[in-house]
Backbone as a printed PyTorch tensor [residue, N CA C, xyz], in Angstrom:
tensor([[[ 29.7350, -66.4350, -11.7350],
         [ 29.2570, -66.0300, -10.4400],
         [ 29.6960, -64.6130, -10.0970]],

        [[ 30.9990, -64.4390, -10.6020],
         [ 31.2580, -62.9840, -10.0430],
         [ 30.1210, -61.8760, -11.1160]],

        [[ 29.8010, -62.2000, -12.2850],
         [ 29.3470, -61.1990, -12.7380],
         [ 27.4200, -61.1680, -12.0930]],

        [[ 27.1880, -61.5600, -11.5290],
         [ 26.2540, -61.6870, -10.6190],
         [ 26.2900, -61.1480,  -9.5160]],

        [[ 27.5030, -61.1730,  -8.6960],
         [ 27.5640, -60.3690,  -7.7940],
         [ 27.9010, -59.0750,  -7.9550]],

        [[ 28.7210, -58.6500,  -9.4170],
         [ 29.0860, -57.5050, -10.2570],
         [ 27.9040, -56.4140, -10.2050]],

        [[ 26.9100, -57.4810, -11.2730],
         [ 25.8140, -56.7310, -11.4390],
         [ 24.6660, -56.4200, -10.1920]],

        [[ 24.5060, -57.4800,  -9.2420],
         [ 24.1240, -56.7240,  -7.8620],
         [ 24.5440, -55.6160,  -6.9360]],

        [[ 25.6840, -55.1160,  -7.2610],
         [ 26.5780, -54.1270,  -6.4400],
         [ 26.5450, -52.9030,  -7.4850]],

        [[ 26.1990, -53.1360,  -8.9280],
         [ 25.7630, -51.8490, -10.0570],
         [ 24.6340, -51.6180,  -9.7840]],

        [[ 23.2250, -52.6910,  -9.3520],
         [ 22.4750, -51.8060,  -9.6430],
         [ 22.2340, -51.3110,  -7.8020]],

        [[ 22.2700, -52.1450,  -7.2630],
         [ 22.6630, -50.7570,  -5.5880],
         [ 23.0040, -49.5750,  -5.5380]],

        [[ 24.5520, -49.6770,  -6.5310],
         [ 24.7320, -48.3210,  -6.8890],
         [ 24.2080, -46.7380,  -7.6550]],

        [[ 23.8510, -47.7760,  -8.5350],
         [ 22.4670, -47.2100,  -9.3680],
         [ 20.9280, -46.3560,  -8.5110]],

        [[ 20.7210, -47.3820,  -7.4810],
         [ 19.8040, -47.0580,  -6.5860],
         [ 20.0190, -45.7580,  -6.0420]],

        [[ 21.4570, -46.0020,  -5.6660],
         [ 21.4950, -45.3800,  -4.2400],
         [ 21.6720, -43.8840,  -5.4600]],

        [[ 22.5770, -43.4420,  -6.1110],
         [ 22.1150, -42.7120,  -7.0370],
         [ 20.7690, -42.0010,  -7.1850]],

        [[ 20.1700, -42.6310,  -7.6820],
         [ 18.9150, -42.4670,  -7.7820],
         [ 17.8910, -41.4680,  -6.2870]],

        [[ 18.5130, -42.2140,  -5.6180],
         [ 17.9220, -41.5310,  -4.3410],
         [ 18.6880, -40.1140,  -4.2000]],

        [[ 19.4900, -40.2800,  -4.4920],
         [ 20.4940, -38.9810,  -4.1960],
         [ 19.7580, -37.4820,  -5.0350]],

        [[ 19.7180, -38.1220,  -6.0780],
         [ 19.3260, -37.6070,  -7.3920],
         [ 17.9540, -36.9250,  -6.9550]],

        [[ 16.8520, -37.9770,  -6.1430],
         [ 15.5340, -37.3040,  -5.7770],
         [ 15.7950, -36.8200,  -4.5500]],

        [[ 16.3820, -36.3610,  -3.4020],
         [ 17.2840, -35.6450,  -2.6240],
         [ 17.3860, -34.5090,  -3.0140]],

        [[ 18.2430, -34.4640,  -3.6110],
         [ 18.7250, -32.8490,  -4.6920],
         [ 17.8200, -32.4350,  -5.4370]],

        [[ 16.8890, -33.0240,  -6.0830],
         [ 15.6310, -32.0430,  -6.5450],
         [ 14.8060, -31.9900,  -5.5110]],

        [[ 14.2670, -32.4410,  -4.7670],
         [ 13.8040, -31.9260,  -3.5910],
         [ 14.3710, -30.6560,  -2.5700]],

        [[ 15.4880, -30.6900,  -2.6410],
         [ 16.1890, -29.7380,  -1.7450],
         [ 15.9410, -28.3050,  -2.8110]],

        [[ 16.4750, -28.2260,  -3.6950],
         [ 16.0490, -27.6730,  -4.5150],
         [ 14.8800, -26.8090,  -5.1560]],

        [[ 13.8040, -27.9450,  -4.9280],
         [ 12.4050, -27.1560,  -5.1290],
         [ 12.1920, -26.6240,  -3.5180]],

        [[ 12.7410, -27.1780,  -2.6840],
         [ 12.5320, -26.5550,  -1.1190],
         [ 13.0100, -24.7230,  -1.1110]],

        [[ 14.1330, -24.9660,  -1.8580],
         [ 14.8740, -23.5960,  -1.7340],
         [ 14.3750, -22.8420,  -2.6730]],

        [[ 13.9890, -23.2470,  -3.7710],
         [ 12.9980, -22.0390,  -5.0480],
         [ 11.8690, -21.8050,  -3.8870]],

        [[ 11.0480, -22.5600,  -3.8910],
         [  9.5050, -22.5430,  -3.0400],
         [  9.8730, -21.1600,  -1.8140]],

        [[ 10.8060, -21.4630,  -0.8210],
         [ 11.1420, -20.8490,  -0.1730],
         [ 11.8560, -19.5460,  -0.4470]],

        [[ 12.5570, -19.2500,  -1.4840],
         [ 12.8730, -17.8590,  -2.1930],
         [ 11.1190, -17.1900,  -2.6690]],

        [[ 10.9110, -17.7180,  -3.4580],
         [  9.3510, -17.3710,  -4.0840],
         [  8.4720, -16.7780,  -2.4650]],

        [[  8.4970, -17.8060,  -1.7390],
         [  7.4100, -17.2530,  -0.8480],
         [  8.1440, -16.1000,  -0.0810]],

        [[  9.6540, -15.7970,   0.0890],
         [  9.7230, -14.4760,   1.0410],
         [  9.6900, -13.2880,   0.3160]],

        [[ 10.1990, -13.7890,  -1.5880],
         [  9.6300, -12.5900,  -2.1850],
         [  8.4720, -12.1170,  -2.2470]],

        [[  7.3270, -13.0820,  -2.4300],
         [  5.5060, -12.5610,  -2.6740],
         [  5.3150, -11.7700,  -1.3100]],

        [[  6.2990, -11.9400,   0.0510],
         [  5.6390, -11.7220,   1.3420],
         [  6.1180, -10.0010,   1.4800]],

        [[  7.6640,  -9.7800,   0.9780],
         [  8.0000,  -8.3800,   0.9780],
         [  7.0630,  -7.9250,  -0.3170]],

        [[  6.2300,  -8.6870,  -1.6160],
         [  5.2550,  -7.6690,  -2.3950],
         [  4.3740,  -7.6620,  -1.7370]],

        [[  3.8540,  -8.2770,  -0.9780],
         [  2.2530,  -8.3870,   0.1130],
         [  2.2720,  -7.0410,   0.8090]],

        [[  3.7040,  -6.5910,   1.3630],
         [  3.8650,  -5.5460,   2.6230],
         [  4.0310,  -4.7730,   1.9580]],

        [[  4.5460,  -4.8350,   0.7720],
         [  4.4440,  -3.3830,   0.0360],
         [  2.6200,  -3.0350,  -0.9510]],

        [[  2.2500,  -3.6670,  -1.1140],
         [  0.8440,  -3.6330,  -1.9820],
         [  0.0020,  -3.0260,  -0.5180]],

        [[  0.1770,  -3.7990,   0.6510],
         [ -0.6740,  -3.3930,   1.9360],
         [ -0.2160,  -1.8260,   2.6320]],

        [[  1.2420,  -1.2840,   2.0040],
         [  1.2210,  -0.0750,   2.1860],
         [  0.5160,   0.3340,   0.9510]],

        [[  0.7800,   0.1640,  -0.3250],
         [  0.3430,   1.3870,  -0.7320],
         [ -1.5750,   1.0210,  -0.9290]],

        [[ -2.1530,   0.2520,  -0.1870],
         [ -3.5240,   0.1770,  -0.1600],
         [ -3.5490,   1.1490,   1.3320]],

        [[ -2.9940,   1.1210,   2.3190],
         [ -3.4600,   2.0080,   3.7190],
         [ -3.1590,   3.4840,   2.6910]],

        [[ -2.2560,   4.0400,   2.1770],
         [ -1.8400,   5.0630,   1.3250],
         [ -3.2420,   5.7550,   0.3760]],

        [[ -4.1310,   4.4650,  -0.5320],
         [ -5.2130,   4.8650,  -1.3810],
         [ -6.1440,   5.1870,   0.0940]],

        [[ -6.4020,   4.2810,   1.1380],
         [ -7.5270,   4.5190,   1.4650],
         [ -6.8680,   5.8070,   2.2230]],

        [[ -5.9120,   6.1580,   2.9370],
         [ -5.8300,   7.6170,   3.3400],
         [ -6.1420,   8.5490,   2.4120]],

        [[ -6.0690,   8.2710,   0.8830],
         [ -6.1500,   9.7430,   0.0520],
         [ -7.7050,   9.6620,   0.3080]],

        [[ -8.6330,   8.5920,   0.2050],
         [-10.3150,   8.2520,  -0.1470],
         [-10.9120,   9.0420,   1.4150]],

        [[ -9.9810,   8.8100,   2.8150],
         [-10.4520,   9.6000,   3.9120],
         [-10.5810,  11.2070,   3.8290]],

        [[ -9.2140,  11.1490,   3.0750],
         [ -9.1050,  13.1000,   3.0450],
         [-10.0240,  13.1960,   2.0150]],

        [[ -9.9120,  12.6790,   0.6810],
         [-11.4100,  13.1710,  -0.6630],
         [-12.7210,  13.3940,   0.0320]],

        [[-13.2750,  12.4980,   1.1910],
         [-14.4980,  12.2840,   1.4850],
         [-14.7540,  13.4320,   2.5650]],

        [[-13.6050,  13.6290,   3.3330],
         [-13.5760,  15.1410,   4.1010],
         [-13.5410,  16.0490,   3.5600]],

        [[-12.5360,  16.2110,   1.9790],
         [-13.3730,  17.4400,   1.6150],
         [-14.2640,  18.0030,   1.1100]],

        [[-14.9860,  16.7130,   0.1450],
         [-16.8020,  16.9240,  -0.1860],
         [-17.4380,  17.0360,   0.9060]],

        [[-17.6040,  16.7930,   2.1890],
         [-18.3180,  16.5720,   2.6130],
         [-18.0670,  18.4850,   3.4960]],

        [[-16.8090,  19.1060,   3.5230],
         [-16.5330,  20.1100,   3.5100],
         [-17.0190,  21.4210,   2.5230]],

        [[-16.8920,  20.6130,   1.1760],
         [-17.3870,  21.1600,   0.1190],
         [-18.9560,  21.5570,   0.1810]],

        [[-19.4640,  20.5150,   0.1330],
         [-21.2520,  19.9350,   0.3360],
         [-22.4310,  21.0070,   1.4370]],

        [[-21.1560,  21.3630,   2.7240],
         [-21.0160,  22.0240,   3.5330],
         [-21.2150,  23.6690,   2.7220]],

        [[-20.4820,  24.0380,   2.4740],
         [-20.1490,  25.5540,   1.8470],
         [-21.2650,  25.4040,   0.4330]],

        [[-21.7600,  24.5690,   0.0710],
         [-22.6210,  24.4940,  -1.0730],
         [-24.0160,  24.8850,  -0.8450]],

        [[-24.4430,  24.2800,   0.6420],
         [-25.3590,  24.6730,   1.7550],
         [-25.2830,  25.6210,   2.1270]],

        [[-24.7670,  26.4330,   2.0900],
         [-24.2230,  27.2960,   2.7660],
         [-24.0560,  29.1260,   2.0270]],

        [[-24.6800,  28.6420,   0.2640],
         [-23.9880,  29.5420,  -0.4310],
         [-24.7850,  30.7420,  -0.7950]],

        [[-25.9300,  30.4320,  -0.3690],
         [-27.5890,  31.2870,  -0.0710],
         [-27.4820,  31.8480,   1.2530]],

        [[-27.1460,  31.8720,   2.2220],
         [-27.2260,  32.5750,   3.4260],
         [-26.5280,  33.3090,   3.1930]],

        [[-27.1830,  34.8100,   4.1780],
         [-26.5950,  36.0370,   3.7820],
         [-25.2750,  36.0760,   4.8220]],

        [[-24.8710,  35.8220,   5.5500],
         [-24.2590,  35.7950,   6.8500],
         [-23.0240,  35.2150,   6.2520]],

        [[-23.2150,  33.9060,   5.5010],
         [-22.4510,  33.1340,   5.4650],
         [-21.4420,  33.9340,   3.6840]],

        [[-22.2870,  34.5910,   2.9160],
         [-22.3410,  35.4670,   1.9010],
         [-21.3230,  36.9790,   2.6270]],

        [[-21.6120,  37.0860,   3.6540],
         [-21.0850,  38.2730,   4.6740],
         [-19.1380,  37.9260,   4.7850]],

        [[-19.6090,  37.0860,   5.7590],
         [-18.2560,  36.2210,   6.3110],
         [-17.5590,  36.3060,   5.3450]],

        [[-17.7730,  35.5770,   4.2440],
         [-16.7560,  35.6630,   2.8840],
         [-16.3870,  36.9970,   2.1890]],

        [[-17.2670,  37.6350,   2.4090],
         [-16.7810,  39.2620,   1.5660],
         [-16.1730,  39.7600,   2.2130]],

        [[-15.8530,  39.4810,   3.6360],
         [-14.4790,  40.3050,   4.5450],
         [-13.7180,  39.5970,   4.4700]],

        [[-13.5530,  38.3250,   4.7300],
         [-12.5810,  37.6360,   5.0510],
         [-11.6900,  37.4560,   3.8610]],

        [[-12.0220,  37.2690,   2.7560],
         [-11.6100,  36.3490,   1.5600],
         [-11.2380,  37.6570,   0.6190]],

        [[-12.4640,  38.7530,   0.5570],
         [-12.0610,  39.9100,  -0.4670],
         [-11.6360,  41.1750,   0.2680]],

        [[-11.9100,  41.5650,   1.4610],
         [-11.7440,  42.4980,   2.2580],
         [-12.7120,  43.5540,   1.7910]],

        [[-14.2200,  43.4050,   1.5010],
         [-14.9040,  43.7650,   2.1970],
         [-15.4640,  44.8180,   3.2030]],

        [[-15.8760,  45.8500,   3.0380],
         [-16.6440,  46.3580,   4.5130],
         [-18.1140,  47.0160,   3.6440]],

        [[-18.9170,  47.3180,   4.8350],
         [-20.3650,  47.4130,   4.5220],
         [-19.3990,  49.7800,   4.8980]],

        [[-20.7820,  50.1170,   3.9130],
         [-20.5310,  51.5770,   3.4430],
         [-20.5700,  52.2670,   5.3630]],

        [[-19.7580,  53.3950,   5.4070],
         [-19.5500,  54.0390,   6.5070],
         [-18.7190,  53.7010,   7.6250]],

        [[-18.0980,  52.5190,   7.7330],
         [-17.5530,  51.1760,   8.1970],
         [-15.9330,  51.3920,   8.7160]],

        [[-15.7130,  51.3030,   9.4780],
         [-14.0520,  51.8640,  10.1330],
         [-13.3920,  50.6430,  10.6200]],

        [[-12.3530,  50.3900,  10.0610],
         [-11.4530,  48.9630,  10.0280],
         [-10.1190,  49.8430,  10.7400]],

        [[ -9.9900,  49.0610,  12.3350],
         [ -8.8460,  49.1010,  12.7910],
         [ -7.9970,  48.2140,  12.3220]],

        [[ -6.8700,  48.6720,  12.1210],
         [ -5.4450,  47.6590,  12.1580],
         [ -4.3620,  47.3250,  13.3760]],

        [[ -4.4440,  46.7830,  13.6520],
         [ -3.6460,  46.5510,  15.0680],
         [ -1.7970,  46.5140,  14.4160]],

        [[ -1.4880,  47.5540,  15.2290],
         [  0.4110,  47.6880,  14.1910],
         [  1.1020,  46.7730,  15.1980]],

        [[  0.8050,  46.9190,  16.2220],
         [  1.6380,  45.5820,  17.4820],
         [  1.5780,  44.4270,  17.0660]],

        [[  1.2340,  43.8750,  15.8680],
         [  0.8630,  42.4490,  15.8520],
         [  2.8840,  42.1500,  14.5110]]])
């Protein structure tokens, strides 16, 4: 009789074990799961900077073709042909008197 009551109080123990056992891997995969997700969340905030970063360079590229595109239009007019030969090469048309301002 006692080894009857022996072996009822082993395998309880056994049980309760057992539970313990699925406890601790649970806690466990709680705390990986939960490491994993705050790391992917600081790569999320960093991938979402450097995507605002590409599309700022794609805003300035598209301003300056469209700057470019501008002056391309632009490269047949005599005026606009004018503007640039003073400004850029210094320029003057024949007989032509260029003040210099020395106060500046």
């Amino acid at each position: 009789m006692t080894n009857s009551i022996d072996s009822k109080l082993n395998k309880r123990k056994k049980k309760k074990y057992r539970v313990d056992y699925v406890r601790v891997l649970l806690i466990v995969c709680l705390v990986y799961f939960s490491i994993t997700f705050v790391k992917q969340q600081f790569e999320i905030n960093e991938y979402n900077v450097k995507i605002n970063s590409v599309n700022l360079d794609i805003a300035n590229a598209n301003a300056r073709i469209e700057e470019l595109n501008e002056i391309k239009e632009n490269v047949s007019d005599p005026d606009f042909i004018e503007k640039i030969a003073r400004e850029e090469c210094g320029l003057v048309k024949p007989h032509e008197r260029i003040f210099i301002d020395v106060g500046k």
